[in-house]
C-alpha positions as a printed Julia matrix, in Angstrom:
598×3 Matrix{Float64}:
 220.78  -12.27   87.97
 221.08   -8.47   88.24
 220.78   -5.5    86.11
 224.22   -3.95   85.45
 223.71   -1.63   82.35
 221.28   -0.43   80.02
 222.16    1.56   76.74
 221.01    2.24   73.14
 222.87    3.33   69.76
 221.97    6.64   69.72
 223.29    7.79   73.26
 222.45   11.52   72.37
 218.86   10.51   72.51
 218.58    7.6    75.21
 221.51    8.55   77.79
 222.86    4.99   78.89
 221.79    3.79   82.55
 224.3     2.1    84.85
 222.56    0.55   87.48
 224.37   -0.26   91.44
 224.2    -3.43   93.31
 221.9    -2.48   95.58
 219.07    0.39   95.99
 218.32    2.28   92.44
 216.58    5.3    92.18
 214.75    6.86   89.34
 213.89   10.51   89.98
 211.19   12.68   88.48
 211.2    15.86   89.28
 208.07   18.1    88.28
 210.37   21.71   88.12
 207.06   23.4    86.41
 204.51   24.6    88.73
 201.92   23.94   86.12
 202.81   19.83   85.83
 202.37   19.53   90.0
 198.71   18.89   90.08
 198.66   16.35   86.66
 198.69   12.73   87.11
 200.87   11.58   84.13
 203.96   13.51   83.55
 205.27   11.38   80.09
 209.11   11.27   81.37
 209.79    7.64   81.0
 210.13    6.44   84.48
 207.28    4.33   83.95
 208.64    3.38   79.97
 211.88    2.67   81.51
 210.2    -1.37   83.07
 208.68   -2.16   79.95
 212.36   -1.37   78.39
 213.47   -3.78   80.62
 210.92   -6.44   79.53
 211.57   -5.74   76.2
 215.33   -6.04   76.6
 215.06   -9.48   78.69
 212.81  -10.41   74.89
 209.28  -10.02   75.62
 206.86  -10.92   72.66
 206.72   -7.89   70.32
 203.53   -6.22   70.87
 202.19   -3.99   68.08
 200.61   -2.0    71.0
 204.18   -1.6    72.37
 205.58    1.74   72.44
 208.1     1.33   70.44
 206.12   -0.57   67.53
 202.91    1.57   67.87
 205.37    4.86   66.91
 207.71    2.05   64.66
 208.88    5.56   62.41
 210.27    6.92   65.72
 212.11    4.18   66.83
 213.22    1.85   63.7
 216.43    2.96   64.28
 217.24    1.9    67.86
 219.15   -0.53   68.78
 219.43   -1.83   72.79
 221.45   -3.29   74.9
 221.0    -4.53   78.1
 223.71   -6.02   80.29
 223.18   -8.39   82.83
 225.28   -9.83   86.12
 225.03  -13.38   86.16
 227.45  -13.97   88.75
 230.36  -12.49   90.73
 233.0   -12.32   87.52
 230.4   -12.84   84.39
 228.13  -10.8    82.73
 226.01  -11.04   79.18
 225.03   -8.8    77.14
 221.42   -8.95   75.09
 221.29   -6.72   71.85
 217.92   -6.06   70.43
 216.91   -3.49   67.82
 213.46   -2.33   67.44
 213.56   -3.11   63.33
 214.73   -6.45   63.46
 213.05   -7.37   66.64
 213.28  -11.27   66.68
 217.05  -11.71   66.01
 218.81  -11.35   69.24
 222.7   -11.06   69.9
 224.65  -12.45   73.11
 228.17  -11.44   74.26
 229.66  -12.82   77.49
 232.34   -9.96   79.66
 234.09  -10.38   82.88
 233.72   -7.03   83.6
 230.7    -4.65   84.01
 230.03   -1.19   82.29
 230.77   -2.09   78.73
 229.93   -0.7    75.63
 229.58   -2.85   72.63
 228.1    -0.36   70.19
 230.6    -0.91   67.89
 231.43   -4.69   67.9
 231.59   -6.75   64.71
 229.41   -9.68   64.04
 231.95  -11.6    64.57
 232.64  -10.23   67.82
 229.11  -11.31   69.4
 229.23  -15.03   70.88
 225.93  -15.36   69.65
 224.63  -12.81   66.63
 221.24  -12.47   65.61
 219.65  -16.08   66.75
 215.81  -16.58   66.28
 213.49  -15.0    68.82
 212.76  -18.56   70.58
 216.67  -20.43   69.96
 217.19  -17.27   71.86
 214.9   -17.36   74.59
 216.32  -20.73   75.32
 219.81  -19.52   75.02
 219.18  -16.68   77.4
 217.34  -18.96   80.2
 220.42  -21.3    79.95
 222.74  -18.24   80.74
 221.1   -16.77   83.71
 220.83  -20.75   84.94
 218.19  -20.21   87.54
 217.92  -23.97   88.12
 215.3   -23.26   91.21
 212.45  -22.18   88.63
 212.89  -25.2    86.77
 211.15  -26.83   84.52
 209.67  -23.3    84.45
 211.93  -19.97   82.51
 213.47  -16.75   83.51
 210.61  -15.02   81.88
 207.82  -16.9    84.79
 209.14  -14.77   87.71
 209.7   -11.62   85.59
 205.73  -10.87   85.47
 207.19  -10.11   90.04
 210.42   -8.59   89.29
 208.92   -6.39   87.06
 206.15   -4.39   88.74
 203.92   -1.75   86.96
 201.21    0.72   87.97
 198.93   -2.2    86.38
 200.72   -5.03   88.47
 199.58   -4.41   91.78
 196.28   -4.47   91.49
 196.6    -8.65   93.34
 199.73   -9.57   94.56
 199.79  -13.11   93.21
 197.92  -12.89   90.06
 199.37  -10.47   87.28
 198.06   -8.66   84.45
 199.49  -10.99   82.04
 198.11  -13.6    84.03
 194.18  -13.43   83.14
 194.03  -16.72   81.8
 193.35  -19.95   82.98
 194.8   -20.54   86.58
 196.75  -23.32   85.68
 198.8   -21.18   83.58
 200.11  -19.5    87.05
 199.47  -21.23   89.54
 201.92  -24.54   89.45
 204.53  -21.92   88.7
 203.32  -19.41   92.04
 202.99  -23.09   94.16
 206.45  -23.97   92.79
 208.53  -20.54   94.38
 206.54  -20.7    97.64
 207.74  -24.29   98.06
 204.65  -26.49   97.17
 204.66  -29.81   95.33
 204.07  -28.16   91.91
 204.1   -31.56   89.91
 200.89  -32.53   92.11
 198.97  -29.23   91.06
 200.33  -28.74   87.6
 198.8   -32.76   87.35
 195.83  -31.78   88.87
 195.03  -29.38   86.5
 195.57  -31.53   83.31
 193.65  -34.27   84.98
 190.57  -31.47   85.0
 191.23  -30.65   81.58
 190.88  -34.44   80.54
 188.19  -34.71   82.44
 186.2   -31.89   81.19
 187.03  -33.14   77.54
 185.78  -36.4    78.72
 182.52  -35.38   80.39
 182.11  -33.21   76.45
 182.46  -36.1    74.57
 179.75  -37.66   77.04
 177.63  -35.1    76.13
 177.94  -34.98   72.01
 177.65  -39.2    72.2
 174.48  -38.46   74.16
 173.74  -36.18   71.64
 174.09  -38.35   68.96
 172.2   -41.24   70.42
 169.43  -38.51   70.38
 168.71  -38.27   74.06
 167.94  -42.14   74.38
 170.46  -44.6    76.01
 169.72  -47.82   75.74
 171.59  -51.39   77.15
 174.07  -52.74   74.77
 172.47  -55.85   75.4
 169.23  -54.76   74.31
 170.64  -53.45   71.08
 172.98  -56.35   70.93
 169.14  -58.76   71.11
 168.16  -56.77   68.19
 171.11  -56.98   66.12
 170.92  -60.89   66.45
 167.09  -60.95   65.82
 167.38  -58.82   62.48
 170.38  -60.3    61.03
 168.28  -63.73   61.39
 165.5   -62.37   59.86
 167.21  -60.87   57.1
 169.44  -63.68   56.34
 166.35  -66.04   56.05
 164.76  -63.24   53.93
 167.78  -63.61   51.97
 167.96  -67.11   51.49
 164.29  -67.05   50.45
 165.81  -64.76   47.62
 168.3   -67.29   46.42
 166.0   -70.1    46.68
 162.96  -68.07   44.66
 160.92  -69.86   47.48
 158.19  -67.61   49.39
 156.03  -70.36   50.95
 157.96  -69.39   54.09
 157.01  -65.88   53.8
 153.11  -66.88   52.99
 153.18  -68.91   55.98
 154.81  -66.27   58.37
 152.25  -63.54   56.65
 149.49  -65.64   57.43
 149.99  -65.78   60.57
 151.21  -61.94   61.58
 147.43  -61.31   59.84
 145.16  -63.42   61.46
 147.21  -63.75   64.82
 148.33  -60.32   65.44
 147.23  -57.56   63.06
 143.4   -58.57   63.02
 143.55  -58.79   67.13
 145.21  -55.72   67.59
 142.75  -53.85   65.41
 140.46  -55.62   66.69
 141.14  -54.31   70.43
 141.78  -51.35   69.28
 138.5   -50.35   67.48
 136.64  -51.88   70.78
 138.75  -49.16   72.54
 138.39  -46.21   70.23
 134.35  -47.15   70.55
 134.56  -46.86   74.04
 136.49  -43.21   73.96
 134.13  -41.94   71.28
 130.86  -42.98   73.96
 132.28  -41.32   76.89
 133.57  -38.7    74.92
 129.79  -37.56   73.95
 129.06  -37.98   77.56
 131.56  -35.75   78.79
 130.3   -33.44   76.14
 126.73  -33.5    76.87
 127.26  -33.14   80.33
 129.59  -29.99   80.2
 126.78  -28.79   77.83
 124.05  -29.43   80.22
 125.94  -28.67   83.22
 123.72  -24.89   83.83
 121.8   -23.65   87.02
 118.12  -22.37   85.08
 116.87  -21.38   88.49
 116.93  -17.39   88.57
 115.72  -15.62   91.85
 114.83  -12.18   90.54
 112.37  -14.18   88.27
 110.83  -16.09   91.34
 110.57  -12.96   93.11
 108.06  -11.63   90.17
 106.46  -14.77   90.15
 105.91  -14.51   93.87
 104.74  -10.95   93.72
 102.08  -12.33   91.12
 100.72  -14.81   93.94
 100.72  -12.59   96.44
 103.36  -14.34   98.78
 106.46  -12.11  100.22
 110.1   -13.88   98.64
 112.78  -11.06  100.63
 114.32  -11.71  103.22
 115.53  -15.01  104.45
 113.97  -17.45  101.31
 115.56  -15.15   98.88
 118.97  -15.51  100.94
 118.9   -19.39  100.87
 118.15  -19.88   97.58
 120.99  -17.75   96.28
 123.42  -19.37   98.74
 122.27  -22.9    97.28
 122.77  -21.7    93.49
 126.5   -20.36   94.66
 127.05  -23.49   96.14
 126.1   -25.53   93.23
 127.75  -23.09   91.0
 131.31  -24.17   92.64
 130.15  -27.38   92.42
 129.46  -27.32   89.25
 132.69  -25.38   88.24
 134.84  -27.6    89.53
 132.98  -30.73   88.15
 133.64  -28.9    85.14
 137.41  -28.58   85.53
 137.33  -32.08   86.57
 135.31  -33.13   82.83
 137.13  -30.58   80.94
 140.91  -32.4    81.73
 139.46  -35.96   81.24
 138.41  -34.87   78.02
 141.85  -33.83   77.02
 143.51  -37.3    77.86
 140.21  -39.01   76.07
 141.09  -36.35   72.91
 144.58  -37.48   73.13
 144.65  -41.48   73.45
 142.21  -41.29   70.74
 144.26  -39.39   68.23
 147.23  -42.31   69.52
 144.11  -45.24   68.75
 143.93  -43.9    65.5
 147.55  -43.83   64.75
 147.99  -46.63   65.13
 145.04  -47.95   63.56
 146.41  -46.42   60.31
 149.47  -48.48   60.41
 147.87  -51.26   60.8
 145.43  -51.09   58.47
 148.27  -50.2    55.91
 150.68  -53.24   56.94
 147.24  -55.28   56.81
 146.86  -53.96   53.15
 150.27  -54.49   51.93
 150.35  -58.28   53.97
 146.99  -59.2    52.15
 148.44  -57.81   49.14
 151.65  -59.81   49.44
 149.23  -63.02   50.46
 146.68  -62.91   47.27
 149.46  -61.49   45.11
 150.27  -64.39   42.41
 152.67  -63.08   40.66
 155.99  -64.28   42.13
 158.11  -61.52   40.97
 156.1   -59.09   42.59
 156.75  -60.86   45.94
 160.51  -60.94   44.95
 160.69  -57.56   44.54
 158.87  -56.49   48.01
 160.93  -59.55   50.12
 163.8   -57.23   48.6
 162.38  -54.32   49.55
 162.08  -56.3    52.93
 165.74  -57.03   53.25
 166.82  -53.54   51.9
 164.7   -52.07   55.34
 166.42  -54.74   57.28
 169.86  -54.15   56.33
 169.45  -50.21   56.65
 167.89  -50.86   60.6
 170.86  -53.73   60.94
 173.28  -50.51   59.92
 171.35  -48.59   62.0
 171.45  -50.59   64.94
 175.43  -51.21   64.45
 176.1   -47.47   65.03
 174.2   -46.68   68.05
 176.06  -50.33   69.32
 179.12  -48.64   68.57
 177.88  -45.18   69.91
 176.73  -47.01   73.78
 180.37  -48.55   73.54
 181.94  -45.77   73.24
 179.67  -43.94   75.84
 180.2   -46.75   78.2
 184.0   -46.48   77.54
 183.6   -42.73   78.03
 182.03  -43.02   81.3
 184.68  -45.82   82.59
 187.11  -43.15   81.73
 185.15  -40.5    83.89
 184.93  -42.63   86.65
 188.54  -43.25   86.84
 189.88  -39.58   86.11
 187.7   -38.34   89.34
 189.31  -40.91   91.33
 192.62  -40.31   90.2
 191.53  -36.19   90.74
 190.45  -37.4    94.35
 193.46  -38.39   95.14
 195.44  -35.79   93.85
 193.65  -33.56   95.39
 193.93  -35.46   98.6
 197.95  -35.24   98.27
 197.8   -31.59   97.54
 196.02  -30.83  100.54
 198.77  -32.93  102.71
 201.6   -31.27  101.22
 199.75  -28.06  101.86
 199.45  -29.38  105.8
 203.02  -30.52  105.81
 204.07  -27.28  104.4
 202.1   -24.81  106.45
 202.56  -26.57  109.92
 206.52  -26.83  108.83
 207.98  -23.45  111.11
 211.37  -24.38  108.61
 210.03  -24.75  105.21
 209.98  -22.55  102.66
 206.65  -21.04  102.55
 207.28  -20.74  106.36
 210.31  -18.49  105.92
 208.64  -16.34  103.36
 205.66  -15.99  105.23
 207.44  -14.58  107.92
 209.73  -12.11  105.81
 206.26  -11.31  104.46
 205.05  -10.12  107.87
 208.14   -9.16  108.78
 208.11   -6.19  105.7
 204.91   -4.97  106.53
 205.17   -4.71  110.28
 208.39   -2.88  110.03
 206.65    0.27  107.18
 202.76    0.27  108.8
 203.45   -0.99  111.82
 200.74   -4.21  111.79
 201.3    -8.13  110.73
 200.24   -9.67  107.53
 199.53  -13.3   106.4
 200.22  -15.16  103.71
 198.33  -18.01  103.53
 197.84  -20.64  100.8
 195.02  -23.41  100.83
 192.98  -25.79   98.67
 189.37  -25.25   97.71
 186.6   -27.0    97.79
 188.45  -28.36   93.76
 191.97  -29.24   95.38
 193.28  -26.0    93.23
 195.22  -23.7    95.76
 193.67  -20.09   96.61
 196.52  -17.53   97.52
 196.15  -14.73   99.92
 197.83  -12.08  101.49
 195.92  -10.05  104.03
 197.18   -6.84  106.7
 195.97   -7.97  110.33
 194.87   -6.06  112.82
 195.76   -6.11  116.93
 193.34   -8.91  117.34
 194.74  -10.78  114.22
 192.35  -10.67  112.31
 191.84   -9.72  108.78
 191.49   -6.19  108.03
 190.21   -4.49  104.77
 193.56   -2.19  104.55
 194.87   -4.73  101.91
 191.76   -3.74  100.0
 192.92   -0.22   99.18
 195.39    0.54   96.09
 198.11    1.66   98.49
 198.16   -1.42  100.69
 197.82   -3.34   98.02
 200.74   -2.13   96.22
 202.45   -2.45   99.81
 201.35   -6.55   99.84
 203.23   -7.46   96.14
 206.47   -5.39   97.04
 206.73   -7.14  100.56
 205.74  -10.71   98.53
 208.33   -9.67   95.57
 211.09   -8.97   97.94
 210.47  -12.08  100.5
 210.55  -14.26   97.78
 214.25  -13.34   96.73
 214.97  -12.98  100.17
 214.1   -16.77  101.26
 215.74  -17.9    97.77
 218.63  -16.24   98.95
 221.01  -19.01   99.1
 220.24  -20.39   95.24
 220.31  -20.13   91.75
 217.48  -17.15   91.88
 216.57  -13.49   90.49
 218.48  -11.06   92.61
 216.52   -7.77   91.14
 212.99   -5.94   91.32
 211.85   -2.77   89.58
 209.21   -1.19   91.58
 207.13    1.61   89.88
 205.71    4.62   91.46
 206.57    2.92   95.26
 205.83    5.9    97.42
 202.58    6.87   95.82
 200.08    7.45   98.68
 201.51    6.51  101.46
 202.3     8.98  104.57
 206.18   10.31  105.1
 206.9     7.96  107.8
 205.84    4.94  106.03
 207.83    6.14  103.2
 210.69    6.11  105.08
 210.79    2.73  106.66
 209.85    1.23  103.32
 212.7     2.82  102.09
 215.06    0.89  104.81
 213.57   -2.21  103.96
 214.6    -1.52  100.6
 218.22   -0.43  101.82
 218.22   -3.56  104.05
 217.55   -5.81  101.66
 220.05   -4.33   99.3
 222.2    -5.29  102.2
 221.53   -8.94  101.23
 222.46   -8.46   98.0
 218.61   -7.66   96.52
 219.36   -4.87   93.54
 215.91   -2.78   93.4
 214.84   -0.55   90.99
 212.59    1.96   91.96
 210.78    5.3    90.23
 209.37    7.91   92.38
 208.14   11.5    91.79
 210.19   13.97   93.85
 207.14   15.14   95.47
 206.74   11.93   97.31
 210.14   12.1    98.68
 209.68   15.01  101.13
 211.06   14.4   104.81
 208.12   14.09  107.66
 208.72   17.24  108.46
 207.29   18.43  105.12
 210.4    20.5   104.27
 211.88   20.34  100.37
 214.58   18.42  101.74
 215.63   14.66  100.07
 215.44   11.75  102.15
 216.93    9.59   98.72
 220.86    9.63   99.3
 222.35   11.0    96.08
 224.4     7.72   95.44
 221.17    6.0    95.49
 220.08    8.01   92.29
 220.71    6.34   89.1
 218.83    8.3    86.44
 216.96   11.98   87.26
 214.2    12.73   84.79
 212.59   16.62   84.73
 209.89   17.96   83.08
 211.79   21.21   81.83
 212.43   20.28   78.24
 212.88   17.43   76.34
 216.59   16.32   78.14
 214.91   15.67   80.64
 213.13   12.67   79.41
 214.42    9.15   79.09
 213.82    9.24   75.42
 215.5    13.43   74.92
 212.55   13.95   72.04
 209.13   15.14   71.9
 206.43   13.25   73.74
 204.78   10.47   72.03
């Protein structure tokens, strides 16, 4: 999969691009004195990747360029042709105001121009956005990223100022992790399946451990035994059944009996017991009182001192002294004795407001019982054994839920249990593959890791690592760090430039190690040389040319400012064959769209 050729209807106003092989250039010169010190120049070479994306039928965007100035641009139609292989290429057609109808046509030979082809012409005209999709994926046949698409690894072959801000983790990629990360595991050579089922097993198991929580919730913060509720169940349905078949039998004799007895045998004890208690509250309730009422030091030692002075007898000195020590001692005595009442009365207070509560109750089931008991009017007992039953049944229905509601919790928390075992030893399988694959000098992630290095040592001169390992979850952490002499990790791969540095080395030892399969073959690099020092532009641009030597097709945009020789002359390191599109800021042909700025 390479680019081959990208062109438009209207040819006066979007001149059509015919990219080579290997190394591409985009140039932007800055001819104007007075556009040399601005950051943003507006001459496409930027606009020219998300072409690309939109070409190879990214989701239309109304933020997009070409939707956000729709007037503008209603009237272009694209075309982007790719190589798929040695002797095939396709072409995608996409215009701007019919945006999710795309149109395929299959050539042998590069370079073409199908402006003018009929409907009929097209192998494939105008299929919906996602038939499409599918039909494009099958085309470029990149079996390696299976079960993933063509459009998982575009987010790296596609890099924008925005893109290389982490080398692993795009801008498209903000989501949740295991959106990316199977996918990222899967190219470096990593048991994807194991991760990618890790994940879901995480996202069951946080459902789960919700559900826990709202069944808790419902249950209203008490969880009981089934078997407790289950004893319950059985004791009420007996009682209401017998209730029931005092009903049908218009017989309360039963009922008198069992009244009788809850009266005299538990009722009448019970309020019994507790009046005694509520008695014995109330009396050391008053003594508490008293006592914090009494509890005052009446002694005062300015008034002895008068009344000494009266009798003629000296109270300074060292009397005086003693008796105000002993009042400050029995004042923290006393104040603490206080604290100590002051609390007991509070629990008195409170049991005693709980002894009357219950008292209440009673006496009100005591009142109804002894109404029930003296009550001779049968119907009147009919009607509150009904009322009876109807309590019963609601507490019976009552019961039945939370039963159902414990079940389910109890089922829920089975569940948990066996998802975190089945995490455990996911995550116990990821971490071996991640051992096999790391200590493996011939898989893979091996071979990229050194191309990784490999890139970097050869532009700054120092190694880097790329290193991939589980957490303290079993979900992998990727990194990619610049070491130093020692080998250790250095901050450089903090630092925009670096960084940038870290995802085209990681874009470009990716393709490399996939070399030999059914993989991308092209990057487009934005704004490469930004930053970096003349020499270091020049060895990352033979990397570039070496790769291209292994069949890699690269895109890349640079100002013309950044490709000055180290001797800081005006000369052009870029070979002019490398150049496939020269933008200038001296009038509107030299933009990639020839119109006013947008």
């Amino acid at each position: 999969m390479k680019l081959s050729k990208l062109y438009t209807n209207k040819p006066e106003l979007f001149e059509p691009i015919e990219f080579q092989a290997g190394l591409n250039v985009v140039l932007a010169e800055i001819r104007l004195p007075e556009n040399r010190e601005k950051d943003v120049h507006n001459l496409g070479k930027t606009t020219l990747g998300r072409l690309l994306n939109f070409c190879l039928l990214s989701q239309k965007d109304p933020n997009f360029f070409l939707f956000k100035h729709y007037k503008r641009f209603k009237e272009f139609i694209f075309f982007l042709e790719i190589k798929l292989d040695e002797a095939n290429y396709v072409t995608i057609r996409r215009d701007v105001e019919n945006a999710t109808k795309i149109s395929y046509k299959k050539s042998i030979s590069p370079y073409q121009d199908f402006n003018d082809l009929e409907e009929s012409e097209w192998d494939h005209f105008e299929l919906p956005f996602e038939q499409a999709r599918r039909m494009l994926d099958s085309l470029l046949d990149l079996r390696v990223l299976k079960p993933w698409t063509y459009r998982n690894f575009l987010g790296y072959q596609l890099r924008g100022q925005n893109d290389y801000q982490d080398v692993f983790q795009l801008s498209k990629f903000k989501g949740a992790h295991s959106g990316w990360k199977p996918f990222l595991a899967h190219i470096l050579g990593f048991d994807a399946e194991l991760i990618k089922e890790h994940y879901e097993k995480d996202v069951e198991l946080e459902a789960k451990a919700n559900d826990e929580k709202r069944v808790e919730s419902e249950l209203g913060g008490t969880v009981e035994d089934v078997s407790k509720i289950e004893g319950m169940l059985l004791l009420k349905k007996e009682d209401a059944e017998k209730k029931q078949a005092l009903l049908d039998a218009f017989d309360f004799r039963y009922e008198d009996r069992i009244g009788t007895k809850r009266l005299v045998g538990d009722i009448d004890e019970t309020i019994a017991e507790l009046n005694s208690r509520r008695y014995s509250l109330n009396k050391t309730k008053k003594k508490i009182t008293d006592s914090l009422k009494d509890n005052q030091i009446l002694f005062k030692p300015e008034n002895a001192k008068r009344l000494f002075e009266q009798a003629g007898v000296l109270f300074d000195g060292q009397i005086k002294k003693d008796f105000q020590q002993l009042i400050d001692f029995n004042k923290a005595i006393s104040e603490e004795r206080r604290q100590y009442l002051t609390e007991e009365l509070g629990e008195i207070e409170t049991e005693l407001k709980d002894v009357n509560n219950k008292l209440d109750k009673l006496g009100m089931e005591r009142s109804k019982l002894l109404a029930f008991l003296s009550s001779a009017d049968v119907f009147d007992k009919y009607k509150q054994v009904s009322n009876e039953i109807v309590t019963l049944k609601a507490d019976i229905a009552f019961l039945e839920n939370k039963r159902s509601f414990l079940k389910r919790l109890q089922e829920l928390r089975f569940e948990i249990r066996v998802l975190k075992e089945e995490c455990n030893e996911l995550q116990g399988e990821i971490e071996n593959d991640v051992e096999e694959q790391n200590a493996n000098g011939k898989s893979l992630f091996s071979t990229i890791r050194l191309y990784f290095s490999e890139i970097i040592r050869e532009v700054i001169s120092h190694n880097a690592l790329l290193s991939v390992s589980p957490n303290t979850m079993g979900h992998l952490e990727f990194k990619a760090e610049i070491l130093d002499d020692s080998g250790n990790a250095t901050s450089a791969g903090l630092g925009h430039t670096y960084n940038k540095l870290l995802c085209i080395a990681f874009d470009l030892a990716v393709m490399r190690a996939h070399l030999a399969e059914k993989f991308p073959r092209f990057v487009y690099h934005d704004g490469v040389f930004e930053s970096l020092d003349p020499r270091k532009k020049m060895n990352l641009l033979d990397v570039y040319r070496r790769y291209a030597r292994f069949g890699i097709q690269s895109v890349i945009t640079s100002l013309d400012s950044e490709l000055l020789t180290p001797a800081g002359t005006e000369d052009i390191f870029i070979e002019p064959d490398e150049v496939v599109l020269t933008l200038h800021d001296e009038n509107e042909q030299g933009r990639l769209f020839k119109m006013k700025a947008w």
